[in-house]
C-alpha angles and dihedrals in degrees: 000000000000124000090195117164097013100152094211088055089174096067086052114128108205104167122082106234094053080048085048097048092051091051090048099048101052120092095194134046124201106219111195123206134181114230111187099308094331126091114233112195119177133175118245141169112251150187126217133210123192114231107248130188090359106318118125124252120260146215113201122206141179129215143148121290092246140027137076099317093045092053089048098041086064097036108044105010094179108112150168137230126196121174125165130185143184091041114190130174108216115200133180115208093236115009101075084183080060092069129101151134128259121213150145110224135175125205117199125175119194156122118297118211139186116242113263096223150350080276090057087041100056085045106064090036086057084055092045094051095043083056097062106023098034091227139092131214109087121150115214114199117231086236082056101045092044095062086040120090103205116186138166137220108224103201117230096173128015131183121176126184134184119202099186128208114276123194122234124212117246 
């Protein structure tokens, strides 16, 4: 995980767990695509796996067979990620240049791919669902799966940052 070229290199978080914390804590990705010379960002739910004995780590996702995402997803796979947590607007009651947002946020760039199989499948929507639910244990019918595009992000770069919330004086 690098945070290289962060231009606020004293928000940077650099440990995994802080990384960890941030990833776990968000309820929404940004994925960014690239659709001819346009971005195309949507929000999606998402699932994350922790890259073990040299794999990457990975972002799971779910969509429909067919549509935008599933056309770029085959023709241009490179893809962005952006979640953020713990968001707070800090005000101050007379200094409007004394505002400002408090966060925790990860980046991560990477290749998007397509699941190989119903096992992969499962797979990534049992990291989707113990995102949001905290438990294990779904079943995931093959009439279901099979109207059910599941894809991963598989990260090549990730940068993460906190800019936590400061008091002002009154």
């Amino acid at each position: 995980m690098q945070n290289a070229g962060m231009r606020r290199a004293d928000r940077a978080l650099s440990e995994a767990d802080e990384i960890a914390g941030v990833i776990s804590a968000a309820v929404i990705a940004h994925v960014g695509f690239v659709d001819n010379d346009e971005p195309y960002v949507v929000p999606l739910n998402f699932g994350w796996d922790p890259g073990a004995a040299g794999a990457p780590d990975r972002f799971w996702f779910h969509s429909a067979p067919a549509g935008r995402k599933a056309i770029l997803l085959a023709e241009r796979p490179r893809v962005c990620v952006q979640l953020e947590a713990d968001l707070q607007l800090v005000t101050h009651p007379e200094t409007a240049c004394a505002w400002t947002q408090a966060y925790r946020s990860v980046i991560a760039w990477g290749t998007a791919r397509i699941a190989v199989d119903h096992a992969e499948s499962r797979h990534g929507l049992d990291a989707i669902m113990r995102h949001h639910t905290g438990r294990d244990g779904w079943t995931y019918p093959d009439r279901i799966l099979a109207q059910t595009l599941v894809w991963c992000v598989e990260v090549a770069r990730l940068t993460a940052k906190a800019h936590p919330v400061k008091e002002y004086g009154g």
